[in-house]
N, C-alpha and C positions, 0 to 999 in steps of 0.2 A: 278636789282636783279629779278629774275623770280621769280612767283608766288609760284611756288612749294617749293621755299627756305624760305616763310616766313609765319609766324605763325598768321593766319585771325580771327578764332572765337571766339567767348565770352569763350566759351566751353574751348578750347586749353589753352586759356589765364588765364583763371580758375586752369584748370589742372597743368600747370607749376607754378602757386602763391603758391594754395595749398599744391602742391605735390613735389615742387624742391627745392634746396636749395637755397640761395642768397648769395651775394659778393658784398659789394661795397667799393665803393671809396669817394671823393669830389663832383667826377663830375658826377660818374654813379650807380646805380645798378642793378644789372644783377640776376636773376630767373635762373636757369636751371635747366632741365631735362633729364635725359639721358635715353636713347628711342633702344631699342636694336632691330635690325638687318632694320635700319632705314637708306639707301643710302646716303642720305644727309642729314647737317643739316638744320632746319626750327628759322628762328628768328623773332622776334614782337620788332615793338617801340613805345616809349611813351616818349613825349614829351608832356607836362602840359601847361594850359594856361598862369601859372606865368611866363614863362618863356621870351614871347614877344606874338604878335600878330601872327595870320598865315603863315606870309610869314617871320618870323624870325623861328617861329616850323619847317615850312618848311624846311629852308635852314639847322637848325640843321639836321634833318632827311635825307637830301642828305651827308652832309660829312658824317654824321654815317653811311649810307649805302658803301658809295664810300669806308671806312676802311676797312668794313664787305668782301668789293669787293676784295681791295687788299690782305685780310689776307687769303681768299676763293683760291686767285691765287697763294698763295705763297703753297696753302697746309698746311695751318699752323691750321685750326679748325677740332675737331674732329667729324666725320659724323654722329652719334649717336647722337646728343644733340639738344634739342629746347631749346632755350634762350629767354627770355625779358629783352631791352636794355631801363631802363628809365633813360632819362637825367636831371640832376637835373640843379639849378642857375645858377651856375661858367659858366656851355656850352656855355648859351648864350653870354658871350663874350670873346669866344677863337675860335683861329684859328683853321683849319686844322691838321695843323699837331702839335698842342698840345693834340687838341680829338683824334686826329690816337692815340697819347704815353700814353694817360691815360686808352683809351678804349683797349690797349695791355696790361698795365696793370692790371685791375679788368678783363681781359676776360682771365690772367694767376694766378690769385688768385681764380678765379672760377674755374679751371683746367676744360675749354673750349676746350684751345689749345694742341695743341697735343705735346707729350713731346720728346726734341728732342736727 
């Protein structure tokens, strides 16, 4: 995921807590902001230390990216929005493509996606 798609500063991250709404689920909640005449969207993740050591945060953070990737291809998220994707307990022990169906879920209750 390129740099310009995801949300880096204390500041940004502030701004979306503050100032967006939330949605979650079991496994996730999601922050968003919807940011007008904004090209693309920008996302942030957080993954907590309860959830494993490094290379367990880690590897959550890659499948959540790689969903982000897929959903970015299909055209399915709306380019207006900055999001925070924090992963809660359950994450760390599920697969792939159970995080893909639950993160499609809370990112259609947050009306992320675009509606078809």
């Amino acid at each position: 995921m390129k740099k310009a798609y995801r949300v880096k500063t204390e500041a940004d991250f502030q701004k979306v807590f503050h100032q967006g709404q939330s949605m979650a689920n079991r496994q996730f909640v999601v922050y968003s902001l919807e940011k007008e005449k904004q090209k693309h969207f920008r996302v942030g993740l957080s993954v907590g230390k309860k959830l494993g050591n490094a290379v367990v945060r880690n590897s959550i953070k890659r499948k959540i990216r790689h969903c982000l990737i897929e959903f970015d291809q299909k055209d399915l998220i709306k380019p207006e929005q900055d999001f925070i994707v924090i992963a809660r307990a359950p994450v760390s022990h599920m697969d792939y493509h159970e995080i893909k169906k639950s993160l499609l879920h809370v990112l259609k209750r947050a009306h992320i996606l675009k509606e078809n």
